[in-house]
Gaussian input, Z-matrix of N, CA and C with variables (Angstrom, degrees):
# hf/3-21g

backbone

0 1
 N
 C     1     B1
 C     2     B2     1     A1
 N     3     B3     2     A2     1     D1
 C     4     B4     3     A3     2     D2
 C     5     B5     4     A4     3     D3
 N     6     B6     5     A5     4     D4
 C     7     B7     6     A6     5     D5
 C     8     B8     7     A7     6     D6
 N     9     B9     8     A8     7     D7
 C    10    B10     9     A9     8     D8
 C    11    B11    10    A10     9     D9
 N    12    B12    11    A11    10    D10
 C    13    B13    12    A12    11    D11
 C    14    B14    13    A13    12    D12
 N    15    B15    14    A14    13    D13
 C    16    B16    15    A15    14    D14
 C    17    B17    16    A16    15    D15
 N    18    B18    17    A17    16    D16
 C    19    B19    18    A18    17    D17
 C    20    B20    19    A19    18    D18
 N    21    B21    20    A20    19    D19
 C    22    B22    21    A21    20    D20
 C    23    B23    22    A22    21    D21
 N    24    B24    23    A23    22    D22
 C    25    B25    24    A24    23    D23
 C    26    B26    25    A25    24    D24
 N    27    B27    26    A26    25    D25
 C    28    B28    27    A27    26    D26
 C    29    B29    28    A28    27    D27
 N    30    B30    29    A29    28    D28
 C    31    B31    30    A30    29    D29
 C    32    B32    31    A31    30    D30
 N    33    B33    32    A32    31    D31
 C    34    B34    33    A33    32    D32
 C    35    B35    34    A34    33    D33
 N    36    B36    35    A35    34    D34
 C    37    B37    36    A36    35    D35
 C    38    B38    37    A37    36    D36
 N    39    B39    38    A38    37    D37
 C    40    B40    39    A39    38    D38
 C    41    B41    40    A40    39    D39
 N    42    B42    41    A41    40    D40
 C    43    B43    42    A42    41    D41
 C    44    B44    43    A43    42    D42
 N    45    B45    44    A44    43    D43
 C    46    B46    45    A45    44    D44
 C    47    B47    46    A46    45    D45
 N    48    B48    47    A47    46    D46
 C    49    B49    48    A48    47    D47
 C    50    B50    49    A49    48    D48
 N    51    B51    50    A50    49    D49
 C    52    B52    51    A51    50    D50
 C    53    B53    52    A52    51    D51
 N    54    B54    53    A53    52    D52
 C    55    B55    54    A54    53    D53
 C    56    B56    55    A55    54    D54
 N    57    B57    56    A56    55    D55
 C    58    B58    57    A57    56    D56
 C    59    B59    58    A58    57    D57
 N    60    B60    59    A59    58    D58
 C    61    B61    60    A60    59    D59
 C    62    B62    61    A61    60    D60
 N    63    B63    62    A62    61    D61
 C    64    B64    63    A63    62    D62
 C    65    B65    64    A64    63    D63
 N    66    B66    65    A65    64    D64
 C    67    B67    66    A66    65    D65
 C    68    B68    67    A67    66    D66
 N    69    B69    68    A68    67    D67
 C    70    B70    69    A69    68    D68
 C    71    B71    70    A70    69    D69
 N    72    B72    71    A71    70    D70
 C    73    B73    72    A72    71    D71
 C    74    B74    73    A73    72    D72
 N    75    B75    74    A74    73    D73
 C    76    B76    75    A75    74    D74
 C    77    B77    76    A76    75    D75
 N    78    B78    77    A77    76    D76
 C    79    B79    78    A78    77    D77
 C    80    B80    79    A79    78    D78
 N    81    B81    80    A80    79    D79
 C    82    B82    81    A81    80    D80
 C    83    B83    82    A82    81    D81
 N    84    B84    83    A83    82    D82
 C    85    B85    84    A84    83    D83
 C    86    B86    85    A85    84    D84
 N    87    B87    86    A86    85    D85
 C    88    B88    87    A87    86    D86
 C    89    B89    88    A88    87    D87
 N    90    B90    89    A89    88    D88
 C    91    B91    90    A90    89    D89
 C    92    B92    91    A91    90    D90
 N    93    B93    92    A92    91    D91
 C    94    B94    93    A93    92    D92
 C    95    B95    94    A94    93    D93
 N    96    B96    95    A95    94    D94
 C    97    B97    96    A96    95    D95
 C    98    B98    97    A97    96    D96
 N    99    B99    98    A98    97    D97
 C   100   B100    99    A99    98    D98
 C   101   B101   100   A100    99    D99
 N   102   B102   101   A101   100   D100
 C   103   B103   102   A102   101   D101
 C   104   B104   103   A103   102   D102
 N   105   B105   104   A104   103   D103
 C   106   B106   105   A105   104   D104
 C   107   B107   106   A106   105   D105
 N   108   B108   107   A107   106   D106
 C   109   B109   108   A108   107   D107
 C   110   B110   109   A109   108   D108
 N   111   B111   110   A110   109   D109
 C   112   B112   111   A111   110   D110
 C   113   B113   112   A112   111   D111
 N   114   B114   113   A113   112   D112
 C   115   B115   114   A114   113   D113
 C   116   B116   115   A115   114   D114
 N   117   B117   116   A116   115   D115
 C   118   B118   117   A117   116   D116
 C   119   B119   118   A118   117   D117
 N   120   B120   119   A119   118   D118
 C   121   B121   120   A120   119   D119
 C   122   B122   121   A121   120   D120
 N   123   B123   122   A122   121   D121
 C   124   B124   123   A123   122   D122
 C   125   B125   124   A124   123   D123
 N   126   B126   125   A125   124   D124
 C   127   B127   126   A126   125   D125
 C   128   B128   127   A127   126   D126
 N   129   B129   128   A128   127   D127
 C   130   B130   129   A129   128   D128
 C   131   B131   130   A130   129   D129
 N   132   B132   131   A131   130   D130
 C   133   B133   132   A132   131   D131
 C   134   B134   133   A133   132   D132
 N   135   B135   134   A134   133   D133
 C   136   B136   135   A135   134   D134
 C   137   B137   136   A136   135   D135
 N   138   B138   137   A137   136   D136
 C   139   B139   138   A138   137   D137
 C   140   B140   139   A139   138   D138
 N   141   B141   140   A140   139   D139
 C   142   B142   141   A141   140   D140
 C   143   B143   142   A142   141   D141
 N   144   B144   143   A143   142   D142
 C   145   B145   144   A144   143   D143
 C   146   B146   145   A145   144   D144
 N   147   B147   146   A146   145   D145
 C   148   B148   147   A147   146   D146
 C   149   B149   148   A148   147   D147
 N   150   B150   149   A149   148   D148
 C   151   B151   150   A150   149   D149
 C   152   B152   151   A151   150   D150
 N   153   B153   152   A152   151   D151
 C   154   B154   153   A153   152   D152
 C   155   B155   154   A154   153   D153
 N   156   B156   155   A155   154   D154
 C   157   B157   156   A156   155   D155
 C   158   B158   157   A157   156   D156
 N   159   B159   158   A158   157   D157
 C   160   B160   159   A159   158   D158
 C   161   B161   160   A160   159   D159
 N   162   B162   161   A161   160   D160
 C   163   B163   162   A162   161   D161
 C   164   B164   163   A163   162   D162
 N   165   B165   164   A164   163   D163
 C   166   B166   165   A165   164   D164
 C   167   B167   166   A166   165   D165
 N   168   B168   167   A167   166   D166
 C   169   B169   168   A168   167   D167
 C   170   B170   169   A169   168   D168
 N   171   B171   170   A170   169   D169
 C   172   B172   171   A171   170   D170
 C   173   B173   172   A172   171   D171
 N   174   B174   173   A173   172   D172
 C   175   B175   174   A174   173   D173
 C   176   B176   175   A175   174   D174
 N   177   B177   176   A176   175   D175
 C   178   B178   177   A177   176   D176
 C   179   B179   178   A178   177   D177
 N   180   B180   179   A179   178   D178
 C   181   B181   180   A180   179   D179
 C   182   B182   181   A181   180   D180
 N   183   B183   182   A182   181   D181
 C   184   B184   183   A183   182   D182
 C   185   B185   184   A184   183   D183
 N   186   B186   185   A185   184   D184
 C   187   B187   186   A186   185   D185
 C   188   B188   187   A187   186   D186
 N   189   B189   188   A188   187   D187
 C   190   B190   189   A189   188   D188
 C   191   B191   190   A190   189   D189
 N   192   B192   191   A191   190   D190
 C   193   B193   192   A192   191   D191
 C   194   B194   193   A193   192   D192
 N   195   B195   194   A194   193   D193
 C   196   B196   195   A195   194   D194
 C   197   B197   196   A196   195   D195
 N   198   B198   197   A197   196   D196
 C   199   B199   198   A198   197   D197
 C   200   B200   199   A199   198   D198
 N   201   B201   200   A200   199   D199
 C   202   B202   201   A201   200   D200
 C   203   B203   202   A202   201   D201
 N   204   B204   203   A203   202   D202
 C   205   B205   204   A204   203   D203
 C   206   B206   205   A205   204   D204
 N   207   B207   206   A206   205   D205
 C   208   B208   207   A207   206   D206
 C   209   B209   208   A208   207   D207
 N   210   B210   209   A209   208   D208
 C   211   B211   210   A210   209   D209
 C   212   B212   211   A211   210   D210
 N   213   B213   212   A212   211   D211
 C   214   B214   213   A213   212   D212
 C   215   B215   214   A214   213   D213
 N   216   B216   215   A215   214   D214
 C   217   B217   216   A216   215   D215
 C   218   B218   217   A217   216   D216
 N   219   B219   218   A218   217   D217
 C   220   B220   219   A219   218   D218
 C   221   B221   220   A220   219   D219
 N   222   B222   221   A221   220   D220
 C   223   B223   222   A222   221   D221
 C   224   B224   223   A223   222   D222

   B1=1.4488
   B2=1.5339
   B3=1.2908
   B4=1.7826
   B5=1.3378
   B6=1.1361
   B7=1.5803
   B8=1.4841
   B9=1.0861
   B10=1.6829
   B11=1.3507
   B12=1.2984
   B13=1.6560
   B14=1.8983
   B15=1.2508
   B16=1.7113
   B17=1.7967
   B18=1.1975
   B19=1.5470
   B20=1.6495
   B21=1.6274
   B22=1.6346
   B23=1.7414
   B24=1.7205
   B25=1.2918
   B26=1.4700
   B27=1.3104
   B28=1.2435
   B29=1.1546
   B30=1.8284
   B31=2.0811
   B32=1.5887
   B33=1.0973
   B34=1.8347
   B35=1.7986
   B36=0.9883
   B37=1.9359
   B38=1.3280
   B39=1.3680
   B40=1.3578
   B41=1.7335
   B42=1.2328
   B43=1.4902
   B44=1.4656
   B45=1.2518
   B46=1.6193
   B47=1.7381
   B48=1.0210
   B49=1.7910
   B50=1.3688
   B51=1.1943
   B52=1.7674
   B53=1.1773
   B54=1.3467
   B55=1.4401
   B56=1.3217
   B57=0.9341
   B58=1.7030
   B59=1.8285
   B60=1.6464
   B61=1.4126
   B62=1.4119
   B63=1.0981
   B64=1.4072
   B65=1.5255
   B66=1.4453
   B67=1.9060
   B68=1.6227
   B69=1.6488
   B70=1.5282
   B71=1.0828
   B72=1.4991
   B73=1.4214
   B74=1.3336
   B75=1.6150
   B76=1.8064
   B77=1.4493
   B78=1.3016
   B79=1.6293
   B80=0.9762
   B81=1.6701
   B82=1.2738
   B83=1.5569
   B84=1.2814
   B85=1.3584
   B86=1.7095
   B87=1.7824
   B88=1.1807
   B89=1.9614
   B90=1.3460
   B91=1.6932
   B92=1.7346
   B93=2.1757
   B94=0.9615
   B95=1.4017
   B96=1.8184
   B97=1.2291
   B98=1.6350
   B99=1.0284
   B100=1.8344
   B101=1.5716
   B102=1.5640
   B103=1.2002
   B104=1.5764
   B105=1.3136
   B106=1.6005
   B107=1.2650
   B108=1.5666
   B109=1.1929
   B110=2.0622
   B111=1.5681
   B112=1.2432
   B113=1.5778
   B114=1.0888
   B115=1.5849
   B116=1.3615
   B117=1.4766
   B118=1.5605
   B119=1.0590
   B120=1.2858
   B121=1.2282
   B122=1.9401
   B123=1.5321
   B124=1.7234
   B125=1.8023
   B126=1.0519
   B127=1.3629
   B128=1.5562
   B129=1.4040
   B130=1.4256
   B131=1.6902
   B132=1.5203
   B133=1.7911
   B134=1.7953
   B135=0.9699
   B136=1.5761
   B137=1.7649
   B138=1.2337
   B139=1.7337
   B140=1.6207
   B141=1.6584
   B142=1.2967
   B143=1.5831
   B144=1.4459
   B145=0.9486
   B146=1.4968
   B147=1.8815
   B148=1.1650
   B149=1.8651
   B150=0.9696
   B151=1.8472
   B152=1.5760
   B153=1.2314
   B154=1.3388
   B155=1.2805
   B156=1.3705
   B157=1.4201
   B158=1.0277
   B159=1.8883
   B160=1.1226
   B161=2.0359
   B162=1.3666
   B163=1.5410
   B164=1.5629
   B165=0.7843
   B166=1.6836
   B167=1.9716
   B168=1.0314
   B169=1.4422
   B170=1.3683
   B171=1.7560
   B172=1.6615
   B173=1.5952
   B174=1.1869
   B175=1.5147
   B176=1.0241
   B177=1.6673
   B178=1.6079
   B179=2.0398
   B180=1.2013
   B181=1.4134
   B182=1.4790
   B183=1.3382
   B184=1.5431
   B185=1.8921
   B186=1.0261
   B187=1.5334
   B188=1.4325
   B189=0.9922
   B190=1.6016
   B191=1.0535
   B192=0.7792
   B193=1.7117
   B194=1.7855
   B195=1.4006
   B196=1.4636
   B197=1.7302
   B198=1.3125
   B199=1.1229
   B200=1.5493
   B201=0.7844
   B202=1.6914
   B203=1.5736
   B204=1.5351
   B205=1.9366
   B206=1.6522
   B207=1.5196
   B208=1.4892
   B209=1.7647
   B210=0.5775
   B211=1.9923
   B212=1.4328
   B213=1.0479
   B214=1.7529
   B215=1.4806
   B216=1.4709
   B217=1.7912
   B218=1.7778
   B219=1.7550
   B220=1.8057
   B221=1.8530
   B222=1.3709
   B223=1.0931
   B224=1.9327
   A1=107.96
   A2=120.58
   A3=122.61
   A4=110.74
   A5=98.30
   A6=119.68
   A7=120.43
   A8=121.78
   A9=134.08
   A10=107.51
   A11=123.16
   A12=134.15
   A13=84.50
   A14=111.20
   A15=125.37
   A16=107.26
   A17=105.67
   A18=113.67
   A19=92.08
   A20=114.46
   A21=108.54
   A22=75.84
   A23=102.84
   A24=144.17
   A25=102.68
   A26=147.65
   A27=135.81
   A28=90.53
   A29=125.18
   A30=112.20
   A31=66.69
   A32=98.22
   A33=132.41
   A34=97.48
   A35=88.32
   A36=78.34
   A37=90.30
   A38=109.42
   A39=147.02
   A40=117.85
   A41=109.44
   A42=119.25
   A43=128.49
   A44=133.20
   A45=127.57
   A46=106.54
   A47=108.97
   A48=110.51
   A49=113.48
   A50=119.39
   A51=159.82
   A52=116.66
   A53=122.49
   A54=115.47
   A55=114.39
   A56=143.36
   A57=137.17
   A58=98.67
   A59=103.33
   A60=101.32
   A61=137.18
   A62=131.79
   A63=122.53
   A64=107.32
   A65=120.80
   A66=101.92
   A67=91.82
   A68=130.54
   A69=104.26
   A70=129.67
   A71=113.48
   A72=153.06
   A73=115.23
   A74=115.05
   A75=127.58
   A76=107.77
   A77=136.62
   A78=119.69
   A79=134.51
   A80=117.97
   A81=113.45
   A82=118.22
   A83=108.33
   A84=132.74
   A85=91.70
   A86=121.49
   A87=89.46
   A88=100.78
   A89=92.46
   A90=105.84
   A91=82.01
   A92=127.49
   A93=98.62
   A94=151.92
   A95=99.65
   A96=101.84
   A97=113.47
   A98=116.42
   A99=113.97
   A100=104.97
   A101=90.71
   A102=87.99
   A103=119.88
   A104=123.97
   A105=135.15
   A106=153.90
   A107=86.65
   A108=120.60
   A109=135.09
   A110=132.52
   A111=104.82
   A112=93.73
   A113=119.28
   A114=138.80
   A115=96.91
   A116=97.97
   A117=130.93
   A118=140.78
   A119=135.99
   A120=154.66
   A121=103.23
   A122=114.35
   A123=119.73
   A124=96.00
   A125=138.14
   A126=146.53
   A127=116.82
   A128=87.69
   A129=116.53
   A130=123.72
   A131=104.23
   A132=111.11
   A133=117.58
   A134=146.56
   A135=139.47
   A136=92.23
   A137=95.78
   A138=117.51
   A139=100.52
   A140=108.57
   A141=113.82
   A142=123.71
   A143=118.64
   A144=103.70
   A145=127.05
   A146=134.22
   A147=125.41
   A148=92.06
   A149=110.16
   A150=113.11
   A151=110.45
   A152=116.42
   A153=128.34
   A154=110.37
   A155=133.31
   A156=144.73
   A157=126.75
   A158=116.62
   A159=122.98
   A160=94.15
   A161=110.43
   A162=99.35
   A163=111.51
   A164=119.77
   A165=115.88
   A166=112.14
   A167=105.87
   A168=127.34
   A169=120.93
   A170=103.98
   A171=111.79
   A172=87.03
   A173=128.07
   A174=156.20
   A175=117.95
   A176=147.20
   A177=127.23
   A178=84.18
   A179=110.92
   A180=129.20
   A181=110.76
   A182=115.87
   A183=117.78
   A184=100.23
   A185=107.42
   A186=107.56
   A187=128.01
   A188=125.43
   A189=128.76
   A190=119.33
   A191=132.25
   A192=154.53
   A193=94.33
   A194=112.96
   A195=123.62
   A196=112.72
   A197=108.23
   A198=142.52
   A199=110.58
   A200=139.78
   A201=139.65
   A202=116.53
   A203=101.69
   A204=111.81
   A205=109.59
   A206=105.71
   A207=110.57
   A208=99.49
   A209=123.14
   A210=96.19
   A211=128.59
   A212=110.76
   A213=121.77
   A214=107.53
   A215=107.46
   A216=121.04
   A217=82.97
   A218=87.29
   A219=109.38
   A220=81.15
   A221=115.85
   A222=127.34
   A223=114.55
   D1=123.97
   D2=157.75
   D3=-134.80
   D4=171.43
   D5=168.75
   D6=-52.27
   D7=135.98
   D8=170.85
   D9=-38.98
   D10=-40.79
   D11=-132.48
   D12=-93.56
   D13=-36.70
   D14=-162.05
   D15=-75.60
   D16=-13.97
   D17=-154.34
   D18=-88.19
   D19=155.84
   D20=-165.59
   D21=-106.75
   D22=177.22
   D23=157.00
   D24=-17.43
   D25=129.95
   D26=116.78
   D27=99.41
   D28=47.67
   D29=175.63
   D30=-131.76
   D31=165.76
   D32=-177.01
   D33=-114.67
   D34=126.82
   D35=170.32
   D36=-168.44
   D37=149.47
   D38=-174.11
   D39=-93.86
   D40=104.47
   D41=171.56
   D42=-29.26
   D43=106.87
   D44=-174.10
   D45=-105.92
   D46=-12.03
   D47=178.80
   D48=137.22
   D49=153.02
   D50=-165.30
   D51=-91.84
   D52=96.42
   D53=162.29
   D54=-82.79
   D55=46.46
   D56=-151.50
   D57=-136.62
   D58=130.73
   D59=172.33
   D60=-30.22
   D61=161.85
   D62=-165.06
   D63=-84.96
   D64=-7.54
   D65=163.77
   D66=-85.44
   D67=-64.85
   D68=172.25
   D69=10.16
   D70=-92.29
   D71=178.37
   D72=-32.86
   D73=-63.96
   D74=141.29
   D75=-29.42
   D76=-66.88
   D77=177.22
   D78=-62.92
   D79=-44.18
   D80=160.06
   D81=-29.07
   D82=-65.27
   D83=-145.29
   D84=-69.29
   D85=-28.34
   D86=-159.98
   D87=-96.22
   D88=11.60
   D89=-155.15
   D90=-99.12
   D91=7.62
   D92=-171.91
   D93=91.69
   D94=-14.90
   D95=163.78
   D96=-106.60
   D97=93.45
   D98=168.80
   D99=-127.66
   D100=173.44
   D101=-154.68
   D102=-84.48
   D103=164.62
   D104=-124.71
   D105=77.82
   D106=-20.72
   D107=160.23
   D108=-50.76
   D109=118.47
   D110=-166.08
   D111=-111.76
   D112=151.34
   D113=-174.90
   D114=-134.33
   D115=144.42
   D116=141.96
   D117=-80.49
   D118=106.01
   D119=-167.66
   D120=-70.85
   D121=79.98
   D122=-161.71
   D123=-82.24
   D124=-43.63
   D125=153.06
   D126=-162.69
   D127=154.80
   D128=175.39
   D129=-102.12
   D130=91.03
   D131=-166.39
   D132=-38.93
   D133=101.42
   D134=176.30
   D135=-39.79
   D136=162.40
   D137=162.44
   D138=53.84
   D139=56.65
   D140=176.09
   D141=53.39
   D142=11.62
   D143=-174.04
   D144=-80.25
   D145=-134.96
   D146=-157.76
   D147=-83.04
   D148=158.51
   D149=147.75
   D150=-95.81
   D151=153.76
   D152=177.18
   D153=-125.79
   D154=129.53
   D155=164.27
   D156=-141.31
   D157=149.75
   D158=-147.21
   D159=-105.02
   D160=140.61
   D161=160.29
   D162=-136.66
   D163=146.62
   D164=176.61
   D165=40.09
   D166=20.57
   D167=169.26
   D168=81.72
   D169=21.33
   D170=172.02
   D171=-103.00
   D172=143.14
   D173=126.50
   D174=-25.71
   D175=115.45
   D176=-177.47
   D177=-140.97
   D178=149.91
   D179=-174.74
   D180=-114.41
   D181=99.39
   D182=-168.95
   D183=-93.53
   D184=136.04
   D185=146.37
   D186=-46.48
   D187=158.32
   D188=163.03
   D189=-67.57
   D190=-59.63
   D191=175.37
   D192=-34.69
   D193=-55.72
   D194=-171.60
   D195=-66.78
   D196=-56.26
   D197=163.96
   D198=-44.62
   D199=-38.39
   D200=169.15
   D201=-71.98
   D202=-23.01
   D203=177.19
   D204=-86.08
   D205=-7.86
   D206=-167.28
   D207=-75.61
   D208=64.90
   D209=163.47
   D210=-33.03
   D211=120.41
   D212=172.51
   D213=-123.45
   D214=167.80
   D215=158.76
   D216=-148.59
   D217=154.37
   D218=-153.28
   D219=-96.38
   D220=138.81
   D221=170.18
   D222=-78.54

């Protein structure tokens, strides 16, 4: 299990759970990512910047900060 934020460019991995406050948690959830869920890892910004991932073929741009509460394992 790691963090969202750790995962490189172009791995698919599947959501295992949210450590993130409960409005967090509310966005994630309504933007679609909870867990069971499998995502694409579309890039990973250098110099801390945004992450981008693909789900059901919309694009969504997580923060880091957000992205480090995500739990994944790489499919």
């Amino acid at each position: 299990m790691r963090a969202l934020h750790e995962i490189k460019s172009g791995k698919k991995v599947k959501i295992l759970d949210c450590n993130a406050p409960p409005g967090q948690r509310r966005r994630l959830m309504n933007l679609g990512l909870i867990p069971g869920e499998v995502i694409k890892v579309l890039r990973s910004a250098a110099f801390h910047g945004p992450i981008l991932v693909e789900l059901n073929g919309r694009e969504i741009a997580l923060g880091r900060g957000i992205a480090s509460r995500i739990l994944v394992e790489e499919i």
